[in-house]
NULO-299699 format. One line per field, with one value per residue (C-alpha): residue in three letters; residue number from 1; x negated, y negated, z; chain. Coordinates in steps of 0.5 Angstrom, whole numbers. Layout:
! residues N
residuo	Ala; ...
num	NUM; ...
c1	X; ...
c2	Y; ...
c3	Z; ...
cadena	A; ...
This chain:
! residues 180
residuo	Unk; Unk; Unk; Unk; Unk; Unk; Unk; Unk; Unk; Unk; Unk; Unk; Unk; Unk; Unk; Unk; Unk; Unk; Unk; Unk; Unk; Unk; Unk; Unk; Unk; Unk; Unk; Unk; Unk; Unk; Unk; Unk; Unk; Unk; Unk; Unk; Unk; Unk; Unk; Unk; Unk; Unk; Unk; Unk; Unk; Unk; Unk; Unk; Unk; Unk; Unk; Unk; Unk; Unk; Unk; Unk; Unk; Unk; Unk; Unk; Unk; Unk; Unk; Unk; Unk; Unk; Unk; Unk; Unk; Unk; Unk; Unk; Unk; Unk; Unk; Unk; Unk; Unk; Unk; Unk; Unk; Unk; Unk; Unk; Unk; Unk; Unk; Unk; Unk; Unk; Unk; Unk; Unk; Unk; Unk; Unk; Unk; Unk; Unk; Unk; Unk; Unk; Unk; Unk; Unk; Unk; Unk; Unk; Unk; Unk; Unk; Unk; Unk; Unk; Unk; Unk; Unk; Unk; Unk; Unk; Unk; Unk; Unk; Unk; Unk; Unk; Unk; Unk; Unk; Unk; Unk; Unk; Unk; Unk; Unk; Unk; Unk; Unk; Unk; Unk; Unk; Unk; Unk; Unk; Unk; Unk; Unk; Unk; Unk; Unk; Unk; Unk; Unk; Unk; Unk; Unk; Unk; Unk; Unk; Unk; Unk; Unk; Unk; Unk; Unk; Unk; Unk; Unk; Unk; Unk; Unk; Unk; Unk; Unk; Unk; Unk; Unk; Unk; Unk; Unk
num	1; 2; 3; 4; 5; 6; 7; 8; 9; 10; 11; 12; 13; 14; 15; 16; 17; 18; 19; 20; 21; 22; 23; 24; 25; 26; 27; 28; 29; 30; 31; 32; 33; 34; 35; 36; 37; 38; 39; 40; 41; 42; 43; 44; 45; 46; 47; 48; 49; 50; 51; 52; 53; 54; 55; 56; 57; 58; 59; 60; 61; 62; 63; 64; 65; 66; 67; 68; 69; 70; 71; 72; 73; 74; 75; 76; 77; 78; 79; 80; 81; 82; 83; 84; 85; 86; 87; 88; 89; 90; 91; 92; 93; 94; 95; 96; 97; 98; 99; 100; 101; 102; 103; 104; 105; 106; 107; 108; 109; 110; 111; 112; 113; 114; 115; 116; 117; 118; 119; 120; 121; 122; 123; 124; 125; 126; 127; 128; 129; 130; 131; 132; 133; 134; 135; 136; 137; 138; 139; 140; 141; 142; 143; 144; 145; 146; 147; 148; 149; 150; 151; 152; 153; 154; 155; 156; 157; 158; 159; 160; 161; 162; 163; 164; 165; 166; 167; 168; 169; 170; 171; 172; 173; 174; 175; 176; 177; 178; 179; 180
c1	0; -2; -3; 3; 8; 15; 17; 24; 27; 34; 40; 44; 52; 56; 59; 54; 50; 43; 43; 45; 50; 56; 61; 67; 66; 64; 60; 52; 46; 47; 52; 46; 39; 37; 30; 29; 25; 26; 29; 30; 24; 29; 36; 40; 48; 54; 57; 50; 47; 40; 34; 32; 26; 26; 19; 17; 11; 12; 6; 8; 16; 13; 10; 16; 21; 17; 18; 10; 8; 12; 14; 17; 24; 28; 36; 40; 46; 52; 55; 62; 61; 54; 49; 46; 39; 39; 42; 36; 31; 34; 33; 26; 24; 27; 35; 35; 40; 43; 37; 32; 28; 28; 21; 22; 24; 23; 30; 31; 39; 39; 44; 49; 45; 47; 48; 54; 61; 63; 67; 71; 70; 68; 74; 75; 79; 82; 79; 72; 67; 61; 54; 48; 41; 35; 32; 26; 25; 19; 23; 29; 33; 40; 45; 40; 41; 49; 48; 42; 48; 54; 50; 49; 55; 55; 57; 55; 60; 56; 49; 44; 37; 33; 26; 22; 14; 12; 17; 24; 31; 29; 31; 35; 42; 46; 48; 41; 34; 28; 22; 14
c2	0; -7; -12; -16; -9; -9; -3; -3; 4; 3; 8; 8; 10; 14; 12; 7; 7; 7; 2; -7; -8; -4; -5; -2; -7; -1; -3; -2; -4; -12; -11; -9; -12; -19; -18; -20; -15; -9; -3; 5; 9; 16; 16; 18; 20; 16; 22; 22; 19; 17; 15; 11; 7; 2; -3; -8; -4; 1; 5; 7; 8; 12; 17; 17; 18; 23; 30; 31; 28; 32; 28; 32; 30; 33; 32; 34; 39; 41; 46; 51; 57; 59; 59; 67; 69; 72; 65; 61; 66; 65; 58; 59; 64; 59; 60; 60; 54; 53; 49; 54; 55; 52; 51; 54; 51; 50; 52; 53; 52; 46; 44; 38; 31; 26; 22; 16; 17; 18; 15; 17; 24; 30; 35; 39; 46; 50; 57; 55; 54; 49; 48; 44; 47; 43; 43; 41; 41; 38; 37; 33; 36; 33; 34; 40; 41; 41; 46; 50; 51; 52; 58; 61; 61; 55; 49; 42; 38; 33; 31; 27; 25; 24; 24; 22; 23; 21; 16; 17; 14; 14; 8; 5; 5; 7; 2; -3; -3; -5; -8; -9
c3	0; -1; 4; 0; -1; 3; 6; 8; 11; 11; 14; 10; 11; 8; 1; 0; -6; -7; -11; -11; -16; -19; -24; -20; -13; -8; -3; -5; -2; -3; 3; 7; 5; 4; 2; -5; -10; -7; -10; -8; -8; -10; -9; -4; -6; -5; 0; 4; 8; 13; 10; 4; 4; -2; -3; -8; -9; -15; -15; -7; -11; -16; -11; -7; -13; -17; -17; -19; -12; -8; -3; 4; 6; 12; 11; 18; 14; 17; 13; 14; 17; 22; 17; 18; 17; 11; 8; 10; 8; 1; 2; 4; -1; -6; -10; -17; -19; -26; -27; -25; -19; -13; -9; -3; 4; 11; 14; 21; 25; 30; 35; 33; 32; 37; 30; 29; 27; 20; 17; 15; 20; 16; 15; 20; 20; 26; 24; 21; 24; 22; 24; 24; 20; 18; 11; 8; 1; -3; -9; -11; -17; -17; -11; -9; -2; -4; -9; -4; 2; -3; -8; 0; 2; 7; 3; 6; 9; 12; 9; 13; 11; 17; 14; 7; 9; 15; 16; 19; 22; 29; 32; 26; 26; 21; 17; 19; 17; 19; 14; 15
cadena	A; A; A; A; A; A; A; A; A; A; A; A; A; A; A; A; A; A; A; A; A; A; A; A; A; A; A; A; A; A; A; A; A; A; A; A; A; A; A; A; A; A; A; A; A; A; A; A; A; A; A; A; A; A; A; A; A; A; A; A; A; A; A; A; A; A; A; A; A; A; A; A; A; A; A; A; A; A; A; A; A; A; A; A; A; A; A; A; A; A; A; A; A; A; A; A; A; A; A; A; A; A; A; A; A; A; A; A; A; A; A; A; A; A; A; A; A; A; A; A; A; A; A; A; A; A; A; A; A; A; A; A; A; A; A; A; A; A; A; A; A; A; A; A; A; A; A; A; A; A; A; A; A; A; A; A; A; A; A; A; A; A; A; A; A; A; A; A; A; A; A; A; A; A; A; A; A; A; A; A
């Protein structure tokens, strides 16, 4: 990073876009940040939520945002049903999706997050149960982690990116950033 580079980590909520402008008026990153010239190093989808690092480096971008850097991120995933050990194993040797491969992943349960309120709430139904598993994925193929869960048996109900490199969400609210 240069000395003059702003790194922005923001947390980001629910159906916001990871970028500043948008046609049909949903709520983007403009609602959130006020720092000039910055811009989302990767993406994040409008049904998830957590980290998202923007700066106006875009050498630190790239690396970030390029599949060749292989950059680790955490995402938190609450998904249906009690995530067997067979289903992770298979995520961590790597499932085939209908665009190839994936690497494999570090995938371990975890207790429920003390994490803000969703809103709207996450569906919730009487008769299935759900349950928390961390992921750690090098790569980022379109809604991977959604179709990871989902070609396991477990679809994803509530995605929440805690880490991208050594950065995370600790601290920050959601909907807040901080900047250096």
């Amino acid at each position: 990073m240069s000395s003059n580079s702003t790194v922005v980590l923001f947390n980001k909520p629910f159906q916001v876009l990871s970028q500043f402008t948008d046609a049909d008026g949903r709520e983007t990153l403009k609602d959130y940040i006020d720092i000039p010239n910055v811009y989302a190093a990767g993406r994040l989808d409008r049904d998830s939520e957590g980290l998202l690092v923007l700066t106006n480096d875009g050498k630190l971008q790239h690396k970030l945002a390029n599949p060749e850097a292989k950059t680790s991120k955490t995402y938190w995933v609450q998904v249906e049903g009690v995530m067997d050990e067979k289903a992770m194993q298979l995520l961590r040797d790597g499932v085939e999706l209908k665009d190839g491969m994936t690497l494999p992943a570090k995938v371990k349960p975890m207790d429920e997050p003390d994490v803000w309120e969703r809103n709207p709430p996450v569906r919730f139904r009487q008769s299935i149960p759900t349950s928390w598993v961390s992921i750690t994925i090098t790569e980022g193929k379109n809604r991977q982690v959604r179709r990871m869960t989902a070609h396991v048996g477990y679809p994803t109900l509530r995605l929440i990116r805690y880490r991208v490199g050594s950065w995370t969400i600790d601290g920050i609210e959601n909907g807040k950033y901080v900047s250096f």
